[in-house]
C-alpha angles and dihedrals in degrees: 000000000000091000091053095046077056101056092046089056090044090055096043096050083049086053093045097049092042086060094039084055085047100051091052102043081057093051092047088049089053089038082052102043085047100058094044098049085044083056088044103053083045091060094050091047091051090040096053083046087057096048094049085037086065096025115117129138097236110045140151128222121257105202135000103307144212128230121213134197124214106237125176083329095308122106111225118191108247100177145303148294129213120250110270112022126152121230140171115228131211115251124269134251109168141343133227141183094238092052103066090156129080130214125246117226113272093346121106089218125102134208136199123262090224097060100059141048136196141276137194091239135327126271117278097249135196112268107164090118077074091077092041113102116239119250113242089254126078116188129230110217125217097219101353103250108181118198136186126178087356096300131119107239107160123025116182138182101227133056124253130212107220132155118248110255090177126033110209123161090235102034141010130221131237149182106241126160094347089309144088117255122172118216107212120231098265093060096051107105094185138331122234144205115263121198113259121279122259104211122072121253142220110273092168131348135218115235107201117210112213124175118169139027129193135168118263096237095033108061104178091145110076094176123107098236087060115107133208116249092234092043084062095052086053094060102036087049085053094058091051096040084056095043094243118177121228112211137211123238092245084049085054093051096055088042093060098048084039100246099138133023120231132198114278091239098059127117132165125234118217134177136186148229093006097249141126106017099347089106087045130009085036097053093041104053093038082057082045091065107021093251137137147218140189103230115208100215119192095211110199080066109047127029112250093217086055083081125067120148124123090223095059119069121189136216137155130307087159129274108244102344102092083089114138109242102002077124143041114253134034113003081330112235120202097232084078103061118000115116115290090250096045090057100045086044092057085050110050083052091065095042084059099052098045093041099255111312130198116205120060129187115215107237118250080020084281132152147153128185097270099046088055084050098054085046079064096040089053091051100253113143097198142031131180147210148159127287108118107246140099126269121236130174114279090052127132102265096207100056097043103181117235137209106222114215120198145156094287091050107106137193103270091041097055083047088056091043085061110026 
């Protein structure tokens, strides 16, 4: 009887102790969940800190980066960005703790927060391709690799349908993201027709030869290829009235092998030797009216830093060769008969102090055909002269014609030189 009462304490205080254990084991499992739904709800707050923390509209990127597309909710990696790109991001409009990406701007790619950060606005960029009509083919990539400057920027793992802006052998040029990118050759899956462009295109273009400036009530400049000061601002305001692209020399030189298509109403602005205005009056009224020249700077006699407006780009007019009756012939230019060495010397002088340039003009508009074959020798692309008619693709590079325009050159003929 005593034995048996013993069995049946024993048995209770086991049953005592095995739901005392219980209880606590519960408590500990609450105590448990609690505290990690407490450290939870702390990481999603520090994480949405941090997201706000990076957040700006206009960023940059801060490693080698991965892209992400938003599929059925999910963000799955489709390729990379290079360190330190610059992106505009779309606006905001909440924050959680599952989207930790956030959205480019019309694009339909993603990036970590954690790989940016921001930036007080983007870097003014080029956009003059925005003005280039596209060709009537667009090309299909394989993966889409685009490249600037000969650098990878974005890799991703789909292909893209784009028309083609340039037109090279080896790449082709494209709009992404608000910039050009060229896709090289090897990339390309097919090319396909476009439908033809709308807009009417450059069959020829007027270049237009300038020398001198002076001040209208200033003339210290008694040659005929000077130019008033206010006869320049008419022009220039007439280009901008009738919506006329000025293009760049690099933008010539593709127009010429037909490798981009400019607006029918484009035309490019040169001038020659570097003297009287072209360090002050040229660089303020092409600011003026957001235009811009090739100068053609002989650089022996002006000093090259001496021009620094964005709106002038030089390139060679020779460095000490634009010397009277060094040659036989003409004003006699020392391009047309001086030793082979002396004149490829002289050149690559010129090349080094304008940072290699790629378009010359002969000086006193002379040439022979050695002197056009030591220009090639020496790397230039393009070389100009006189001759008073426009310039189309299919032309001899070497001899681009000119429009001279000088104080007699009036309104309407400087309208009749372009149109």
């Amino acid at each position: 009887m005593i034995e048996r009462r013993n069995i049946c304490l024993g048995l209770f205080i086991i049953s005592i102790l095995i739901l005392t254990a219980f209880y606590i084991s519960k408590k500990d499992e609450e105590k448990r969940k609690l505290e990690q739904k407490q450290a939870t709800l702390k990481l999603e707050k520090q994480t949405i800190q941090k997201i706000k923390e990076a957040y700006a509209t206009t960023i940059k990127t801060n490693k080698k980066a991965n892209l992400y597309k938003k599929e059925k909710e999910k963000f799955i990696k489709i390729g990379t960005i290079k360190n330190e790109v610059e992106l505009e991001l779309e606006e905001l409009k909440s924050i959680t703790y599952q989207n930790k990406y956030l959205k480019i701007k019309n694009l339909d790619y993603y990036i970590s927060y954690q790989d940016i950060e921001k930036i007080e606005s983007l870097t003014p960029i080029n956009k003059d391709f925005e003005n280039y009509i596209p060709f009537n083919e667009s090309i299909v990539t394989n993966k889409t690799k685009l490249y600037k400057e000969d650098q990878l920027i974005f890799d991703i793992e789909e292909n893209i349908t784009a028309p083609i802006l340039i037109n090279e052998s080896d790449k082709k040029y494209i709009s992404f993201h608000g910039d050009l990118y060229y896709v090289k050759k090897e990339d390309i899956k097919e090319i396909i027709a476009n439908e033809e462009p709308k807009k009417e295109i450059a069959l020829e273009m007027a270049v237009l030869n300038y020398h001198f400036f002076y001040e209208d009530n200033n003339n210290n400049c008694n040659q005929i290829i000077c130019i008033r000061r206010s006869a320049f601002e008419k022009q220039m305001q007439y280009l901008t009235d009738n919506g006329y692209y000025t293009v760049t020399m690099k933008e010539f030189d593709r127009f010429l092998d037909k490798k981009i298509q400019l607006p029918k109403k484009s035309v490019l602005i040169t001038v020659d030797d570097g003297a009287l205005g072209s360090d002050t009056i040229l660089p303020q009224v092409l600011e003026k009216y957001n235009k811009r020249a090739t100068l053609f700077l002989i650089t022996s006699f002006f000093d090259y830093k001496k021009f620094t407006s964005s709106n002038i780009e030089l390139h060679s007019h020779s460095n000490n060769m634009h010397n009277q009756g060094v040659c036989p012939g003409g004003q006699g230019g020392g391009i047309k008969c001086l030793p082979e060495e002396k004149v490829l010397e002289d050149l690559q002088i010129t090349k080094n102090l304008l940072k290699d340039p790629i378009a010359f003009a002969y000086p006193f508009y002379e040439y022979n055909s050695r002197a056009i074959e030591l220009l090639k020798k020496a790397g230039f692309k393009v070389a100009f002269i006189g001759g008073n008619k426009k310039a189309k693709p299919g032309i001899n590079k070497m001899l681009v014609p000119r429009y001279a325009v000088v104080e007699t050159t009036s309104l309407n003929d400087f309208i009749r030189k372009i149109t």
